[in-house]
BAGUSE-546295 format. One record per residue (C-alpha): residue in three letters; z negated, y, x. Coordinates in steps of 0.1 Angstrom, whole numbers, padded with zeros to 4 digits, always signed. Layout:
N
alaZYX
...
//
This chain:
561
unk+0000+0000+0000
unk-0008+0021+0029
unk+0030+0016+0042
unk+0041+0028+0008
unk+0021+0062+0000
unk+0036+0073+0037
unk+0066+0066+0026
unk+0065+0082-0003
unk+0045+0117+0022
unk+0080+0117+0040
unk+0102+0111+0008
unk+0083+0143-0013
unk+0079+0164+0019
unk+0116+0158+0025
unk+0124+0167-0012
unk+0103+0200-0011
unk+0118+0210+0022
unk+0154+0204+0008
unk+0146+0226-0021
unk+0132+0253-0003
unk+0163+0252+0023
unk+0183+0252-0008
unk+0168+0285-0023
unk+0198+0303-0013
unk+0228+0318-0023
unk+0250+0298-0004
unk+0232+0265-0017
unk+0218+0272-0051
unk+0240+0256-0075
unk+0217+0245-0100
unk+0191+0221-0084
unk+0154+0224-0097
unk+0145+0243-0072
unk+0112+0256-0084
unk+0102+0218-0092
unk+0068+0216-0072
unk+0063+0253-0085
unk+0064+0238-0120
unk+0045+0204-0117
unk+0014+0226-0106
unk-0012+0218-0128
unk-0033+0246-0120
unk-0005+0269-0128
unk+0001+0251-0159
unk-0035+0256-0173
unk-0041+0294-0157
unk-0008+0306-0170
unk-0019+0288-0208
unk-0052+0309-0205
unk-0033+0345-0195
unk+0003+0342-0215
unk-0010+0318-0244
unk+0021+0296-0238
unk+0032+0268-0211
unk+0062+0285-0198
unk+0096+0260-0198
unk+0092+0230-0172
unk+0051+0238-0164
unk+0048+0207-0189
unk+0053+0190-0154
unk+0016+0198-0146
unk+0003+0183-0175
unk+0023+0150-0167
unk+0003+0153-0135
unk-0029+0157-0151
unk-0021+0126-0173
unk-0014+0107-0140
unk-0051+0122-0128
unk-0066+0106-0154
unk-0051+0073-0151
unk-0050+0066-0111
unk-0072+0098-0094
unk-0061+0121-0073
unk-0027+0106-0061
unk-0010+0139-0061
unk-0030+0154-0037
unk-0022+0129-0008
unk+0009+0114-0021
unk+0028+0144-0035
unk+0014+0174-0027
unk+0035+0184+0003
unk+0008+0212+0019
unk-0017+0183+0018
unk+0007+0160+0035
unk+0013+0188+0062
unk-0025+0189+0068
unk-0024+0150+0069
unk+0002+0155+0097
unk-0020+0181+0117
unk-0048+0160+0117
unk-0033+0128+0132
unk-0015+0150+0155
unk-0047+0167+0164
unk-0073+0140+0165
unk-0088+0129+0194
unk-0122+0116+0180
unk-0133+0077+0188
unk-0141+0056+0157
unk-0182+0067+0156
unk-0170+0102+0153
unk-0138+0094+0130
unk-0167+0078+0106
unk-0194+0111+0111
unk-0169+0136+0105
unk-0153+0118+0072
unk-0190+0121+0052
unk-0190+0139+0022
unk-0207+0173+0030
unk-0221+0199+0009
unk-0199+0229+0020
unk-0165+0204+0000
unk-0181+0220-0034
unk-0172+0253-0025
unk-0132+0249-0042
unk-0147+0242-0077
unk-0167+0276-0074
unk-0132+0297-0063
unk-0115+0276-0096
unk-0143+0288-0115
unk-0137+0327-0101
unk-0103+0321-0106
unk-0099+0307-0144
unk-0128+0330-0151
unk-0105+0359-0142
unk-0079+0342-0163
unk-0102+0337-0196
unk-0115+0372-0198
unk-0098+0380-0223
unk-0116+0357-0245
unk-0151+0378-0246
unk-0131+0406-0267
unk-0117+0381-0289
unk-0148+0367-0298
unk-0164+0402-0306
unk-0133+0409-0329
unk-0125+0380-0344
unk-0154+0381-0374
unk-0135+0414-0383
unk-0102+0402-0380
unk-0110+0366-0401
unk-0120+0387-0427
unk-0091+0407-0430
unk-0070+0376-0432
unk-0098+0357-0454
unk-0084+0387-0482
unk-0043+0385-0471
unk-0023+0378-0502
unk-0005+0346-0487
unk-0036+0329-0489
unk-0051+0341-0522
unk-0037+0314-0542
unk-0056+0283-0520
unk-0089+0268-0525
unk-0118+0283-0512
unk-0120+0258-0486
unk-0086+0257-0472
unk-0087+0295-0477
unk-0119+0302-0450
unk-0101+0274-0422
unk-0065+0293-0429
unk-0085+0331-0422
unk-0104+0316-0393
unk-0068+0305-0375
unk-0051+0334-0382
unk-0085+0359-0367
unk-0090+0340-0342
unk-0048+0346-0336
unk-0044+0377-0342
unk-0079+0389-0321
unk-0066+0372-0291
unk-0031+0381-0295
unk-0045+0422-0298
unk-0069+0409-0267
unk-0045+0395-0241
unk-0032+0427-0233
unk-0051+0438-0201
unk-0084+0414-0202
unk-0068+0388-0175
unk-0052+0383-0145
unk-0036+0357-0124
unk-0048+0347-0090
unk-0044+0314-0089
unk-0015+0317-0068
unk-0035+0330-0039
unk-0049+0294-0029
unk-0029+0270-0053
unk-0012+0248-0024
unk+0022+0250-0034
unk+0026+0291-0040
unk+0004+0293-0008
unk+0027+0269+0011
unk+0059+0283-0006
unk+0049+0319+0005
unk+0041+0310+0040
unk+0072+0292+0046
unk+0093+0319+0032
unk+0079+0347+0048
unk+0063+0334+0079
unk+0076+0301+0091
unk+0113+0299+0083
unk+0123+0339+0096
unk+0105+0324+0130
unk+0123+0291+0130
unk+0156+0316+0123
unk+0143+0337+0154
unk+0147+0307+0181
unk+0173+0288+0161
unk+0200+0309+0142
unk+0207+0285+0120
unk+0182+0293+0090
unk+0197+0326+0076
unk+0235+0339+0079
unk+0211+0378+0086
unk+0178+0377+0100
unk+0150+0382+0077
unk+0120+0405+0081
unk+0090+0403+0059
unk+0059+0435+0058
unk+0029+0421+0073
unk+0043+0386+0073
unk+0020+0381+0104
unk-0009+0376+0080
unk+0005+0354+0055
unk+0017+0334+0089
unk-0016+0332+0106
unk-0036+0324+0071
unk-0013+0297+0071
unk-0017+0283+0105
unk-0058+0288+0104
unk-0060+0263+0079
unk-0035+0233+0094
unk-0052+0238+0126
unk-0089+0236+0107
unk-0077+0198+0102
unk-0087+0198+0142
unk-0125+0210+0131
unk-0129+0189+0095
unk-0100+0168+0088
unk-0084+0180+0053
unk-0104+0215+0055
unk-0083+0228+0031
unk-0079+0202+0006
unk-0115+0191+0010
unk-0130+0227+0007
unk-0110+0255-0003
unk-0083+0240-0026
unk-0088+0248-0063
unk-0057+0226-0075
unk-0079+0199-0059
unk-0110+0212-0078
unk-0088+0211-0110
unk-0076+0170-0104
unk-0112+0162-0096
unk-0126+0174-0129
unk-0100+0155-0142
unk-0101+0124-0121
unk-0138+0115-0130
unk-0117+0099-0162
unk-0095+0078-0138
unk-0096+0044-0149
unk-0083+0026-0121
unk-0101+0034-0086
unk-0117+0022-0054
unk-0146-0008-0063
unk-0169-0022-0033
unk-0184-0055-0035
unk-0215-0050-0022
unk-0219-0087-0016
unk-0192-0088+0007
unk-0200-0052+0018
unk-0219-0053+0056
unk-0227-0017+0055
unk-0204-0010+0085
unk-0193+0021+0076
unk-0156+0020+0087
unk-0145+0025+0058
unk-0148+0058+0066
unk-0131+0059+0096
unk-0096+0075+0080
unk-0111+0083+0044
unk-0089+0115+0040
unk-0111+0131+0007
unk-0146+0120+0023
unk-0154+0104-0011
unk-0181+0081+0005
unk-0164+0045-0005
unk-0192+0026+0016
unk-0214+0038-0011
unk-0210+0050-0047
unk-0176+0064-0047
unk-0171+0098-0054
unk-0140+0098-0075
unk-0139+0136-0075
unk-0131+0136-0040
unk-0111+0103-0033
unk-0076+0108-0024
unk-0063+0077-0034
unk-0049+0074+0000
unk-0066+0034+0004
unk-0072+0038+0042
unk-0102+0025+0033
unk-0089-0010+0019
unk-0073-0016+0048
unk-0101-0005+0075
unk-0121-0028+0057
unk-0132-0061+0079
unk-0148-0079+0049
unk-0122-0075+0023
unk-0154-0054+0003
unk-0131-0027-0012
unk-0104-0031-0038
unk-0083-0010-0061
unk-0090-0025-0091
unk-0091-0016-0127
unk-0123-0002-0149
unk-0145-0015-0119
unk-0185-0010-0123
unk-0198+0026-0138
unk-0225+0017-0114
unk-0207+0023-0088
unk-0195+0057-0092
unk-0206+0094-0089
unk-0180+0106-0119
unk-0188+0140-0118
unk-0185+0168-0086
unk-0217+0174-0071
unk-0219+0214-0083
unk-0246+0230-0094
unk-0247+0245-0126
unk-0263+0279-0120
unk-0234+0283-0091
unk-0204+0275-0114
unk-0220+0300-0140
unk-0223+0327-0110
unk-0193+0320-0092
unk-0177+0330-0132
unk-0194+0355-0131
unk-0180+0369-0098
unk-0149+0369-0111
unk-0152+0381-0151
unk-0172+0411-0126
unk-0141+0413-0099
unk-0112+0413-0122
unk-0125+0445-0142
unk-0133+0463-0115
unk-0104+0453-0100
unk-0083+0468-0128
unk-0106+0499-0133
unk-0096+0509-0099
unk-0065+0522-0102
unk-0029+0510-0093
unk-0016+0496-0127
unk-0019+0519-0156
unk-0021+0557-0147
unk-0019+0558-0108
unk+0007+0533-0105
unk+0017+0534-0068
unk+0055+0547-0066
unk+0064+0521-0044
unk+0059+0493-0064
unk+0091+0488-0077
unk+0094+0454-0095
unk+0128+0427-0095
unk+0152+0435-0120
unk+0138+0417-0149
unk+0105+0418-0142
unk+0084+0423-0174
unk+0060+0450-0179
unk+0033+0453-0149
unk+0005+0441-0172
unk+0023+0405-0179
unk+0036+0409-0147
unk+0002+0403-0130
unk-0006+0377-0161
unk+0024+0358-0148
unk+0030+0360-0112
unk+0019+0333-0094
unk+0026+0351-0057
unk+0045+0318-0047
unk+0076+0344-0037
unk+0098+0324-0040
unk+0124+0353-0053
unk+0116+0371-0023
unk+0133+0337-0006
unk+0166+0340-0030
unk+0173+0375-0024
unk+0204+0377-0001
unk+0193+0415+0009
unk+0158+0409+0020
unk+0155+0438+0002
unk+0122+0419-0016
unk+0088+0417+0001
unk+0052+0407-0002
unk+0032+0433-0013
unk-0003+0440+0005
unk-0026+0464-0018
unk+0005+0487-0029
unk+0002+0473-0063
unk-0036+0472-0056
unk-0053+0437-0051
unk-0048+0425-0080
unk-0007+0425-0067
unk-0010+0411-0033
unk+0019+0391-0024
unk+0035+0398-0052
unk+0074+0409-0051
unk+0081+0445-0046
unk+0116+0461-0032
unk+0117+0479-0004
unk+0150+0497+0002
unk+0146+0505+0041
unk+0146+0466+0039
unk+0177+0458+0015
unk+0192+0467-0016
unk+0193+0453-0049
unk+0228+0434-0050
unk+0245+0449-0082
unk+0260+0414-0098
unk+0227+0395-0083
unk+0203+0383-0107
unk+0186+0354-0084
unk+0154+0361-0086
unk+0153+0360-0121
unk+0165+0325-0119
unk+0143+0310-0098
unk+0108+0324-0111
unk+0087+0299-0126
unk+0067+0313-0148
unk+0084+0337-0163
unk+0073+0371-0145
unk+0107+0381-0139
unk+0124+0368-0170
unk+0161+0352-0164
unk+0187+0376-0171
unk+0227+0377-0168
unk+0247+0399-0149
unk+0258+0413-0185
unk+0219+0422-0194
unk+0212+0437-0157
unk+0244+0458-0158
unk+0238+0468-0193
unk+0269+0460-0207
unk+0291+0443-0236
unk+0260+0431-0260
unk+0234+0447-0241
unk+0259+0484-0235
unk+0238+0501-0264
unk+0206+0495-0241
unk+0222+0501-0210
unk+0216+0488-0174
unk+0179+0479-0163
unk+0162+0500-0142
unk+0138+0494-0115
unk+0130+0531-0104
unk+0151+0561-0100
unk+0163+0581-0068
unk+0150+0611-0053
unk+0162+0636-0023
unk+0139+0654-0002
unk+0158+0678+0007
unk+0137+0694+0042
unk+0154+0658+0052
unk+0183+0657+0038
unk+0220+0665+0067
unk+0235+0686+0041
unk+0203+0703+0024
unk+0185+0711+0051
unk+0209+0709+0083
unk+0240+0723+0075
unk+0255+0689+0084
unk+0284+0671+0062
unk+0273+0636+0048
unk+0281+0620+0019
unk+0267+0584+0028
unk+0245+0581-0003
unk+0279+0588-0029
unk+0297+0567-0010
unk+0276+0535-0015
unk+0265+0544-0048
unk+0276+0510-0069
unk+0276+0522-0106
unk+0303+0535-0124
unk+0303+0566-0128
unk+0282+0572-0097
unk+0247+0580-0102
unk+0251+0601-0068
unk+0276+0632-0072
unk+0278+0664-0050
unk+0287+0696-0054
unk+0305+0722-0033
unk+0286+0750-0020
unk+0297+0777+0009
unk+0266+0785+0035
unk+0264+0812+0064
unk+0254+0786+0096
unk+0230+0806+0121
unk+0259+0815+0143
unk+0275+0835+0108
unk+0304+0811+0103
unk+0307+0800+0066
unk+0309+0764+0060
unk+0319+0743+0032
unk+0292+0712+0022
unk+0288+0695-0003
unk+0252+0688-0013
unk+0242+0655-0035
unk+0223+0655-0067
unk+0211+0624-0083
unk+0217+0617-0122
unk+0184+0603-0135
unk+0204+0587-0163
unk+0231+0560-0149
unk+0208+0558-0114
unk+0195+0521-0120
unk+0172+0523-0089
unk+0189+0499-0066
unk+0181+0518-0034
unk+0209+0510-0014
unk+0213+0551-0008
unk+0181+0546+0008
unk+0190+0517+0028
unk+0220+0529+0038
unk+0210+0568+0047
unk+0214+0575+0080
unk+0181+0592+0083
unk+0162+0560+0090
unk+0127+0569+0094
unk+0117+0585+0067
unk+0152+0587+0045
unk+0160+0618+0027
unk+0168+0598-0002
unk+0143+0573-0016
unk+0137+0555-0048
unk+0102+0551-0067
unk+0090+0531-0097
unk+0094+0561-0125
unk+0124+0555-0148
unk+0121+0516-0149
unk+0128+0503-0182
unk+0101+0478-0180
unk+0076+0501-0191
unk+0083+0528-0216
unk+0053+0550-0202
unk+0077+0552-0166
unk+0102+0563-0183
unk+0119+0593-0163
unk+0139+0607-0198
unk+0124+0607-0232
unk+0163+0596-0242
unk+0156+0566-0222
unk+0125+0558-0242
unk+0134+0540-0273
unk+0130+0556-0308
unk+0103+0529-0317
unk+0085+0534-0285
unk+0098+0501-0272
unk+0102+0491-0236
unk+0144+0482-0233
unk+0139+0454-0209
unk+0109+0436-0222
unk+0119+0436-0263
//
């Protein structure tokens, strides 16, 4: 059995490097790229609690749960492809003899620490559900007395208003009481990001064979060495990450405590030898009562075992179990605390609503920032579509709620005109999948118009023409809409010498300007260009809108409806 889960390591490593190589333009043609992304239970279930809805193919994660409860945790040392990495870094790293393999493999205290961060993290999440409680007495009451219901029994009357209040509170409730982290420490989004902005632009750097441009990522370094901290804590605790810190982990070992096949030791066979524990990769203690919480299904035990003790075997002895993860109770309730505190206060500090950073400027088709930060799972894996590199991780622009989440920087790239990648590739639906038709605003879509992500500016103490007396008309020349957002106009100066010359100074049209930035890319004034684009005008959010005529009659958003 041993031969076959490292056979199937190499086959789903392999598959999630393929699609991850394949999350390109020049490769994309339809493959399930976003696959592991999906089958993500923890995204599954977080994204439920924030959206109300399992977005598309995240059913995957609840085919993984069902596997959980069946057979353990298989996925995280069979499937998981960040756990198989750490597998990898440990053998390559380990240089203990078997007394230490065996003392370094015991369960430890510190390996509860991941079902405190899930706690923070679905607390975060499930905010939202405090309000809803509050309101919902009022809101049952109103439907208790709705005409579609008068004509019912009693009965069937009170259970019909207590669905529909209990609906309609958390529908009026969802709406900026929750946030998304998950994606910060979820293995697949962590491992995802890393690659994509980190690992691969490196492996580009010696080998020129990754990208057809060189990519550059802001402040990749950190996602890079947060990365490479934890594969080389394998060489301290073996499995660190997955033993420790992961919450997906956390999730599957709630869930595995119902597993009904599992590791059984006879204890008449059993010698107490303890090697066993010489390769156990969860440190679920199988010379004792096995933690099924923490075993990895990975049945190195089975076959370190002399005696022929330990078996896989079906609905073995209760007895010889610890079912449930050794937490405390008062430490789950404060680590949800922590985070039903951290996510307000977060929020309240600024950086969504009313001093929304300018440069924060959001994928074509991303929905409004408040979804946005209920959907994004900060696996980036649109910023490893884009074929402009014009999409980056964001540190605290979007404050911390947003880091690593997608934001454009034109010095970087431009937003391709007929591109709509990104939006393909999301798996969660934070930047909803569009056509080129809908992004360019055109045929069906024409009486809505083109989405925006921000609109273009001149600073004009920077700008050749404006402040320099010096011809350029770079930013009307790259201009891709039609009509061009960019036009100049003629104007005769007196030079300092007293010779008149003839310039022609650009001017920005707020209304066909779609924000792509290219202008900014492509001015010539590099450090600081004297044109640049900023968030106001998207058509994500009505209250950015640049033009009241951009702003629908019903006080819709364009992109979002």
């Amino acid at each position: 059995m041993v031969k076959i889960r490292r056979a199937y390591e190499v086959l789903f490593l392999g598959l999630f490097l393929f699609f991850l190589i394949i999350t390109d333009l020049r490769y994309l043609k339809g493959w399930p790229v976003s696959l592991f992304l999906e089958a993500t239970p923890l995204v599954a279930v977080a994204t439920a609690l924030t959206t109300h809805t399992i977005y598309r193919n995240l059913v995957w994660g609840l085919v993984i749960i069902a596997i959980t409860m069946m057979v353990g945790r298989v996925w995280c040392n069979w499937m998981c492809p960040f756990g198989i990495l750490h597998h990898l870094f440990g053998w390559i790293g380990n240089r203990r003899n078997t007394k230490q393999m065996i003392e370094v493999n015991r369960y430890r205290k510190i390996y509860a620490i991941k079902y405190y961060i899930l706690a923070a993290m679905l607390a975060m999440a499930s905010l939202w559900i405090i309000p809803t409680i509050l309101d919902a007495p009022s809101k049952i009451k109103h439907a208790f007395y709705e005409p579609a219901l008068v004509s019912r029994s009693v009965p069937a009357r009170a259970f019909a208003a207590v669905g529909w209040g209990l609906a309609a509170s958390a529908e009026e409730h969802k709406a900026g009481n929750s946030t998304l982290q998950i994606g910060l420490l979820d293995p697949i989004a962590l491992t995802v990001r890393s690659l994509t902005t980190s690992v691969l632009p490196t492996v580009n750097k010696s080998t020129e064979s990754v990208y057809t441009e060189p990519r550059e990522y802001w402040q990749a370094w950190i996602v890079g060495l947060i990365f490479m901290g934890f594969l080389f804590a394998n060489w301290w605790i073996p499995r660190f990450f997955c033993r420790a810190i992961c919450p997906l982990g956390a999730l599957l070992g709630i869930f595995s405590r119902f597993a009904i096949w599992r590791i059984d030791r006879d204890p008449v066979r059993c010698t107490d030898c303890d090697l066993c524990l010489k390769s156990c990769e969860g440190a679920s203690d199988p010379q004792g009562d096995l933690r099924k919480s923490e075993c990895f299904v990975c049945l190195n035990c089975i076959e370190d075992c002399p005696h022929d003790a330990l078996t896989f075997r079906f609905l073995p002895r209760k007895a010889s179990e610890v079912a449930y993860p050794a937490v405390g109770r008062r430490q789950v309730v404060l680590a949800g605390l922590f985070g039903l505190f951290f996510f307000p206060m977060a929020r309240l500090s600024g950086g969504v609503r009313k001093n929304f950073n300018r440069s924060v400027i959001r994928p074509p088709g991303s929905v409004a920032e408040d979804e946005f930060l209920r959907r994004c799972i900060k696996c980036d894996q649109c910023i490893r579509v884009c074929p402009t590199n014009v999409l980056q991780p964001a540190m605290f622009e979007a404050g911390v709620e947003g880091l690593w989440t997608p934001i454009m920087i034109s010095k970087m790239g431009w937003c391709e005109l007929n591109c709509t990648l990104c939006s393909q590739v999301c798996p969660t639906g934070a930047i909803r999948e569009i056509s080129i038709v809908e992004k360019l605003g055109i045929g069906p879509f024409e009486a809505k118009g083109p989405i925006k992500t921000g609109t273009a500016f001149y600073n004009q103490g920077r700008c050749l023409p404006w402040a320099m007396d010096t011809s350029c008309v770079v930013c009307e020349e790259v201009c891709p809409v039609s009509p061009k957002a960019i036009f100049t106009r003629n104007v005769e100066v007196t030079d300092r010498w007293g010779k008149t010359l003839e310039l022609k100074r650009p001017f920005i049209d707020p209304v066909k300007c779609i924000g792509c930035g290219i202008c900014e890319h492509e001015c010539p004034v590099k450090d600081d260009p004297a044109v640049y684009v900023t968030a106001i005008g998207e058509t994500r959010d009505k209250s950015r809108s640049l033009l009241l005529s951009l702003v629908d009659g019903e006080g819709q958003d364009w992109v979002s409806v």
